[in-house]
C-alpha positions as CSV (number, residue, x, y, z in Angstrom):
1,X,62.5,93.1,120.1
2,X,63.3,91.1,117.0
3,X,62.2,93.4,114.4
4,X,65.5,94.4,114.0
5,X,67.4,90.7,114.1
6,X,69.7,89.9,111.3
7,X,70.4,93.6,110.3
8,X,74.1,93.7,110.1
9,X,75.3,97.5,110.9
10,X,78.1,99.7,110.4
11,X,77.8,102.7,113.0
12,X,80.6,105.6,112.4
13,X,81.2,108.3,114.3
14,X,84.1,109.9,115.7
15,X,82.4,111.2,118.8
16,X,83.3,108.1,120.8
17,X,80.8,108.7,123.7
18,X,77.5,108.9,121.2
19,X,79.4,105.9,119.0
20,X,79.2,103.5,122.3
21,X,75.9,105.0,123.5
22,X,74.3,104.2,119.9
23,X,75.9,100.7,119.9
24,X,74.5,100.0,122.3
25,X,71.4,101.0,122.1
26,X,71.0,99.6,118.5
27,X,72.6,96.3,119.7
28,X,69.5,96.0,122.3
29,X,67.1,96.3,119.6
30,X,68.6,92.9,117.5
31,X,70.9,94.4,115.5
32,X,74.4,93.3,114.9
33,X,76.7,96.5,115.3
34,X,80.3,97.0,113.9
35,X,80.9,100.3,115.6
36,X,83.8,102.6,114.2
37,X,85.3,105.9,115.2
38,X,86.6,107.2,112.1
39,X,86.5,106.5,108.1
40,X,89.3,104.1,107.7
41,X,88.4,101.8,110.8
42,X,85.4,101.8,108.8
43,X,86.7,101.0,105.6
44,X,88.9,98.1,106.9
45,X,85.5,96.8,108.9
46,X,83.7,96.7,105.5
47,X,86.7,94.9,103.5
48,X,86.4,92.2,106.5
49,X,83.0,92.6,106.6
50,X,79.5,91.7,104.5
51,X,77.0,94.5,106.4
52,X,73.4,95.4,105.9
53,X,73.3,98.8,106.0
54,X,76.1,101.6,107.3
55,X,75.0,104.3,109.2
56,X,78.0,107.6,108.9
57,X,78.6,110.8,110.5
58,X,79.2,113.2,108.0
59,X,81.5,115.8,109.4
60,X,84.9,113.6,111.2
61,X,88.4,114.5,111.2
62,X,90.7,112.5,108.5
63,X,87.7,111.2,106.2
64,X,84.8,113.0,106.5
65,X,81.5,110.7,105.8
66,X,81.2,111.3,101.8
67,X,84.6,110.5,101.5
68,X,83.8,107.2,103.6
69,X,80.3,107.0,101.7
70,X,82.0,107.2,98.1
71,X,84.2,104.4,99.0
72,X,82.0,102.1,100.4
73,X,79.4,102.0,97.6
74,X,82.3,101.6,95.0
75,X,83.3,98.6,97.1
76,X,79.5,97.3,97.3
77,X,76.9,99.3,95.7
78,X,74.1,97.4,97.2
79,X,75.1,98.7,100.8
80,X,72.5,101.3,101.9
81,X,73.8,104.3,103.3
82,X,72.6,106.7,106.0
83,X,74.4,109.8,106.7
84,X,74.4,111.6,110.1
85,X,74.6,115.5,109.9
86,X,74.5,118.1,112.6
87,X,72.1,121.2,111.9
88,X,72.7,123.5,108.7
89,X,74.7,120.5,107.5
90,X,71.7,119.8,104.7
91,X,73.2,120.8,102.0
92,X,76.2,118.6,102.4
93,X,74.0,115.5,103.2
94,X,71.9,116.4,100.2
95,X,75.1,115.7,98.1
96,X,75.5,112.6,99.9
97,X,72.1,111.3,98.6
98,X,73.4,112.4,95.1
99,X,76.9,110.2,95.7
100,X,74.3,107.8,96.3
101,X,73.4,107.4,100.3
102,X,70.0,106.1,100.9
103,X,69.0,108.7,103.1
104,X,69.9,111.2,105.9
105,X,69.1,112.6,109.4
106,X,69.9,115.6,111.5
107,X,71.5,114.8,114.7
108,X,70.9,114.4,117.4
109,X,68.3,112.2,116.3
110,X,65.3,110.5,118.0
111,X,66.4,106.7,118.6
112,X,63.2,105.7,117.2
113,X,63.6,107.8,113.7
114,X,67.1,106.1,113.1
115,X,66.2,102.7,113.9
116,X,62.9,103.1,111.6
117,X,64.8,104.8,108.3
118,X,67.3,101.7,109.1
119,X,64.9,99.1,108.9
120,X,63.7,100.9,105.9
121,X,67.0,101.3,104.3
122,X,67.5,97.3,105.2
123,X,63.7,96.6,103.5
124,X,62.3,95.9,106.7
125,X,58.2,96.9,106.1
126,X,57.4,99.7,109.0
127,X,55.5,98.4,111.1
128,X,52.7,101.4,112.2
């Protein structure tokens, strides 16, 4: 597929089996994947790193994803943002999207839901 070409990712999750699985996965379908398993791995990616948009777990051990959200919009505030939650976890992705994430989803997610609200977030037109 090439729909998904040129998007440059930042994938972070701290469940290391669903992180490699994702990557994967994603990486299939064109995109370029930076995958790390917890906030500051992700931080340090982003500091080497000019990415697309950043896909991140809210709830991880250390830095939890609004911590990791807050610091990398102040480090470039174009970045679009998803956040991952698990269920009844709304309420704290809803306070992502007011720290200024572009969007969330529940997981586990459908594959085809995260790679559409990505190419979205990226300003990739859905193709229906």
């Amino acid at each position: 597929m090439t729909d998904g070409r040129n998007i440059r990712l930042l994938l972070v999750d701290d469940e290391v089996g669903y992180l490699e699985v994702l990557k994967k996965r994603l990486s299939h379908r064109g995109m370029d994947v930076v995958a790390c398993d917890n906030g500051r791995s992700a931080v340090q990616a982003a500091r080497k790193n000019v990415f697309d948009v950043a896909v991140v777990d809210l709830k991880m051990d250390e830095m939890d994803g609004l911590e990791v959200l807050k610091i990398l919009k102040r480090m470039d505030s174009s970045l679009a943002v998803i956040i991952l939650t698990g269920h009844g976890s709304e309420e704290a992705a809803r306070e992502g999207l007011c720290a200024g994430a572009f969007d969330y989803l529940t997981k586990p997610c459908d594959l085809g839901d995260l790679v559409n609200k990505i190419k979205e977030a990226h300003g990739v037109p859905n193709q229906a």
